[in-house]
N, C-alpha and C positions, 0 to 999 in steps of 0.2 A: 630426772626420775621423780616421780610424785610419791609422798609417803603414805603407807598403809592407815586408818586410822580405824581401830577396832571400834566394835560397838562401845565400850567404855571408855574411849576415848571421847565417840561422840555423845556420851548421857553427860560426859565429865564438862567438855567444853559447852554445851547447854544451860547445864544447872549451875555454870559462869552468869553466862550470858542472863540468863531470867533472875541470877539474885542480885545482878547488879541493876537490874532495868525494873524488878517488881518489892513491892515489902515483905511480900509473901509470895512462898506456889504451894504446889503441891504436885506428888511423886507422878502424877497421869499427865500435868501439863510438861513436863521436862517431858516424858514419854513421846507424847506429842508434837514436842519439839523440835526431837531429829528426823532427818529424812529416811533412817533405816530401821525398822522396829527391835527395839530391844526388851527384851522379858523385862516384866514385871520384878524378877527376882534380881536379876542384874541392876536395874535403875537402882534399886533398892540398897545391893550392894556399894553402888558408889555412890552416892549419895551420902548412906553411913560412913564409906570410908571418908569423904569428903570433912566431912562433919569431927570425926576420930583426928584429922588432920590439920584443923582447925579454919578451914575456910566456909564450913557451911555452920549451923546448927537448927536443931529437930525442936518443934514446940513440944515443952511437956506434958502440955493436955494430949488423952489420943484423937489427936484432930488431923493426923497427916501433914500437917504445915511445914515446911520447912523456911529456911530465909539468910540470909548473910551474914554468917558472925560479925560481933562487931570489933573484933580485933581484925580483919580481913577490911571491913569497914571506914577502919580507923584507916588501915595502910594504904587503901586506896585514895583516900580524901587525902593524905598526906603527898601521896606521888603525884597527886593533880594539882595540890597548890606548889610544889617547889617543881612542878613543869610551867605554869604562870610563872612563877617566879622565874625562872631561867629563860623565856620568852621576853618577860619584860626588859631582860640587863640587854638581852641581844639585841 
């Protein structure tokens, strides 16, 4: 059985995807990004809650930008070098 995945799921697994892959976006190109359209106010929502949760955070100019926190940052560079590292002993 295939799992359901709400539009907030897919604005949530996006705005992954594009802060790990860009320095920057902005809230139209996550929109963009899934294949099912989700309001404007939704993206928005999770996006913020995203950020409230510590994986994203919002430029504080009002420029729209958002980007990859960098404690999110930190934690990924970390999981990627002790996976080389565990690659190498094996």
């Amino acid at each position: 059985m295939c799992a359901r995945h709400t539009k907030r799921d897919k604005v949530w697994d996006a705005a992954l995807r594009i802060a790990r892959d860009r320095e920057v976006f902005t809230l139209k190109e996550v929109m963009g990004a899934i294949d099912e359209a989700a309001s404007r106010q939704t993206t928005h929502d999770v996006l913020t809650t995203m950020a409230e949760r510590g994986y994203l955070e919002k430029d504080d100019r009002p420029t729209g930008v958002w980007r990859e926190s960098p404690e999110r940052r930190r934690r990924r560079r970390k999981a990627t070098q002790e996976s080389i590292v565990l690659a190498t002993v094996m």
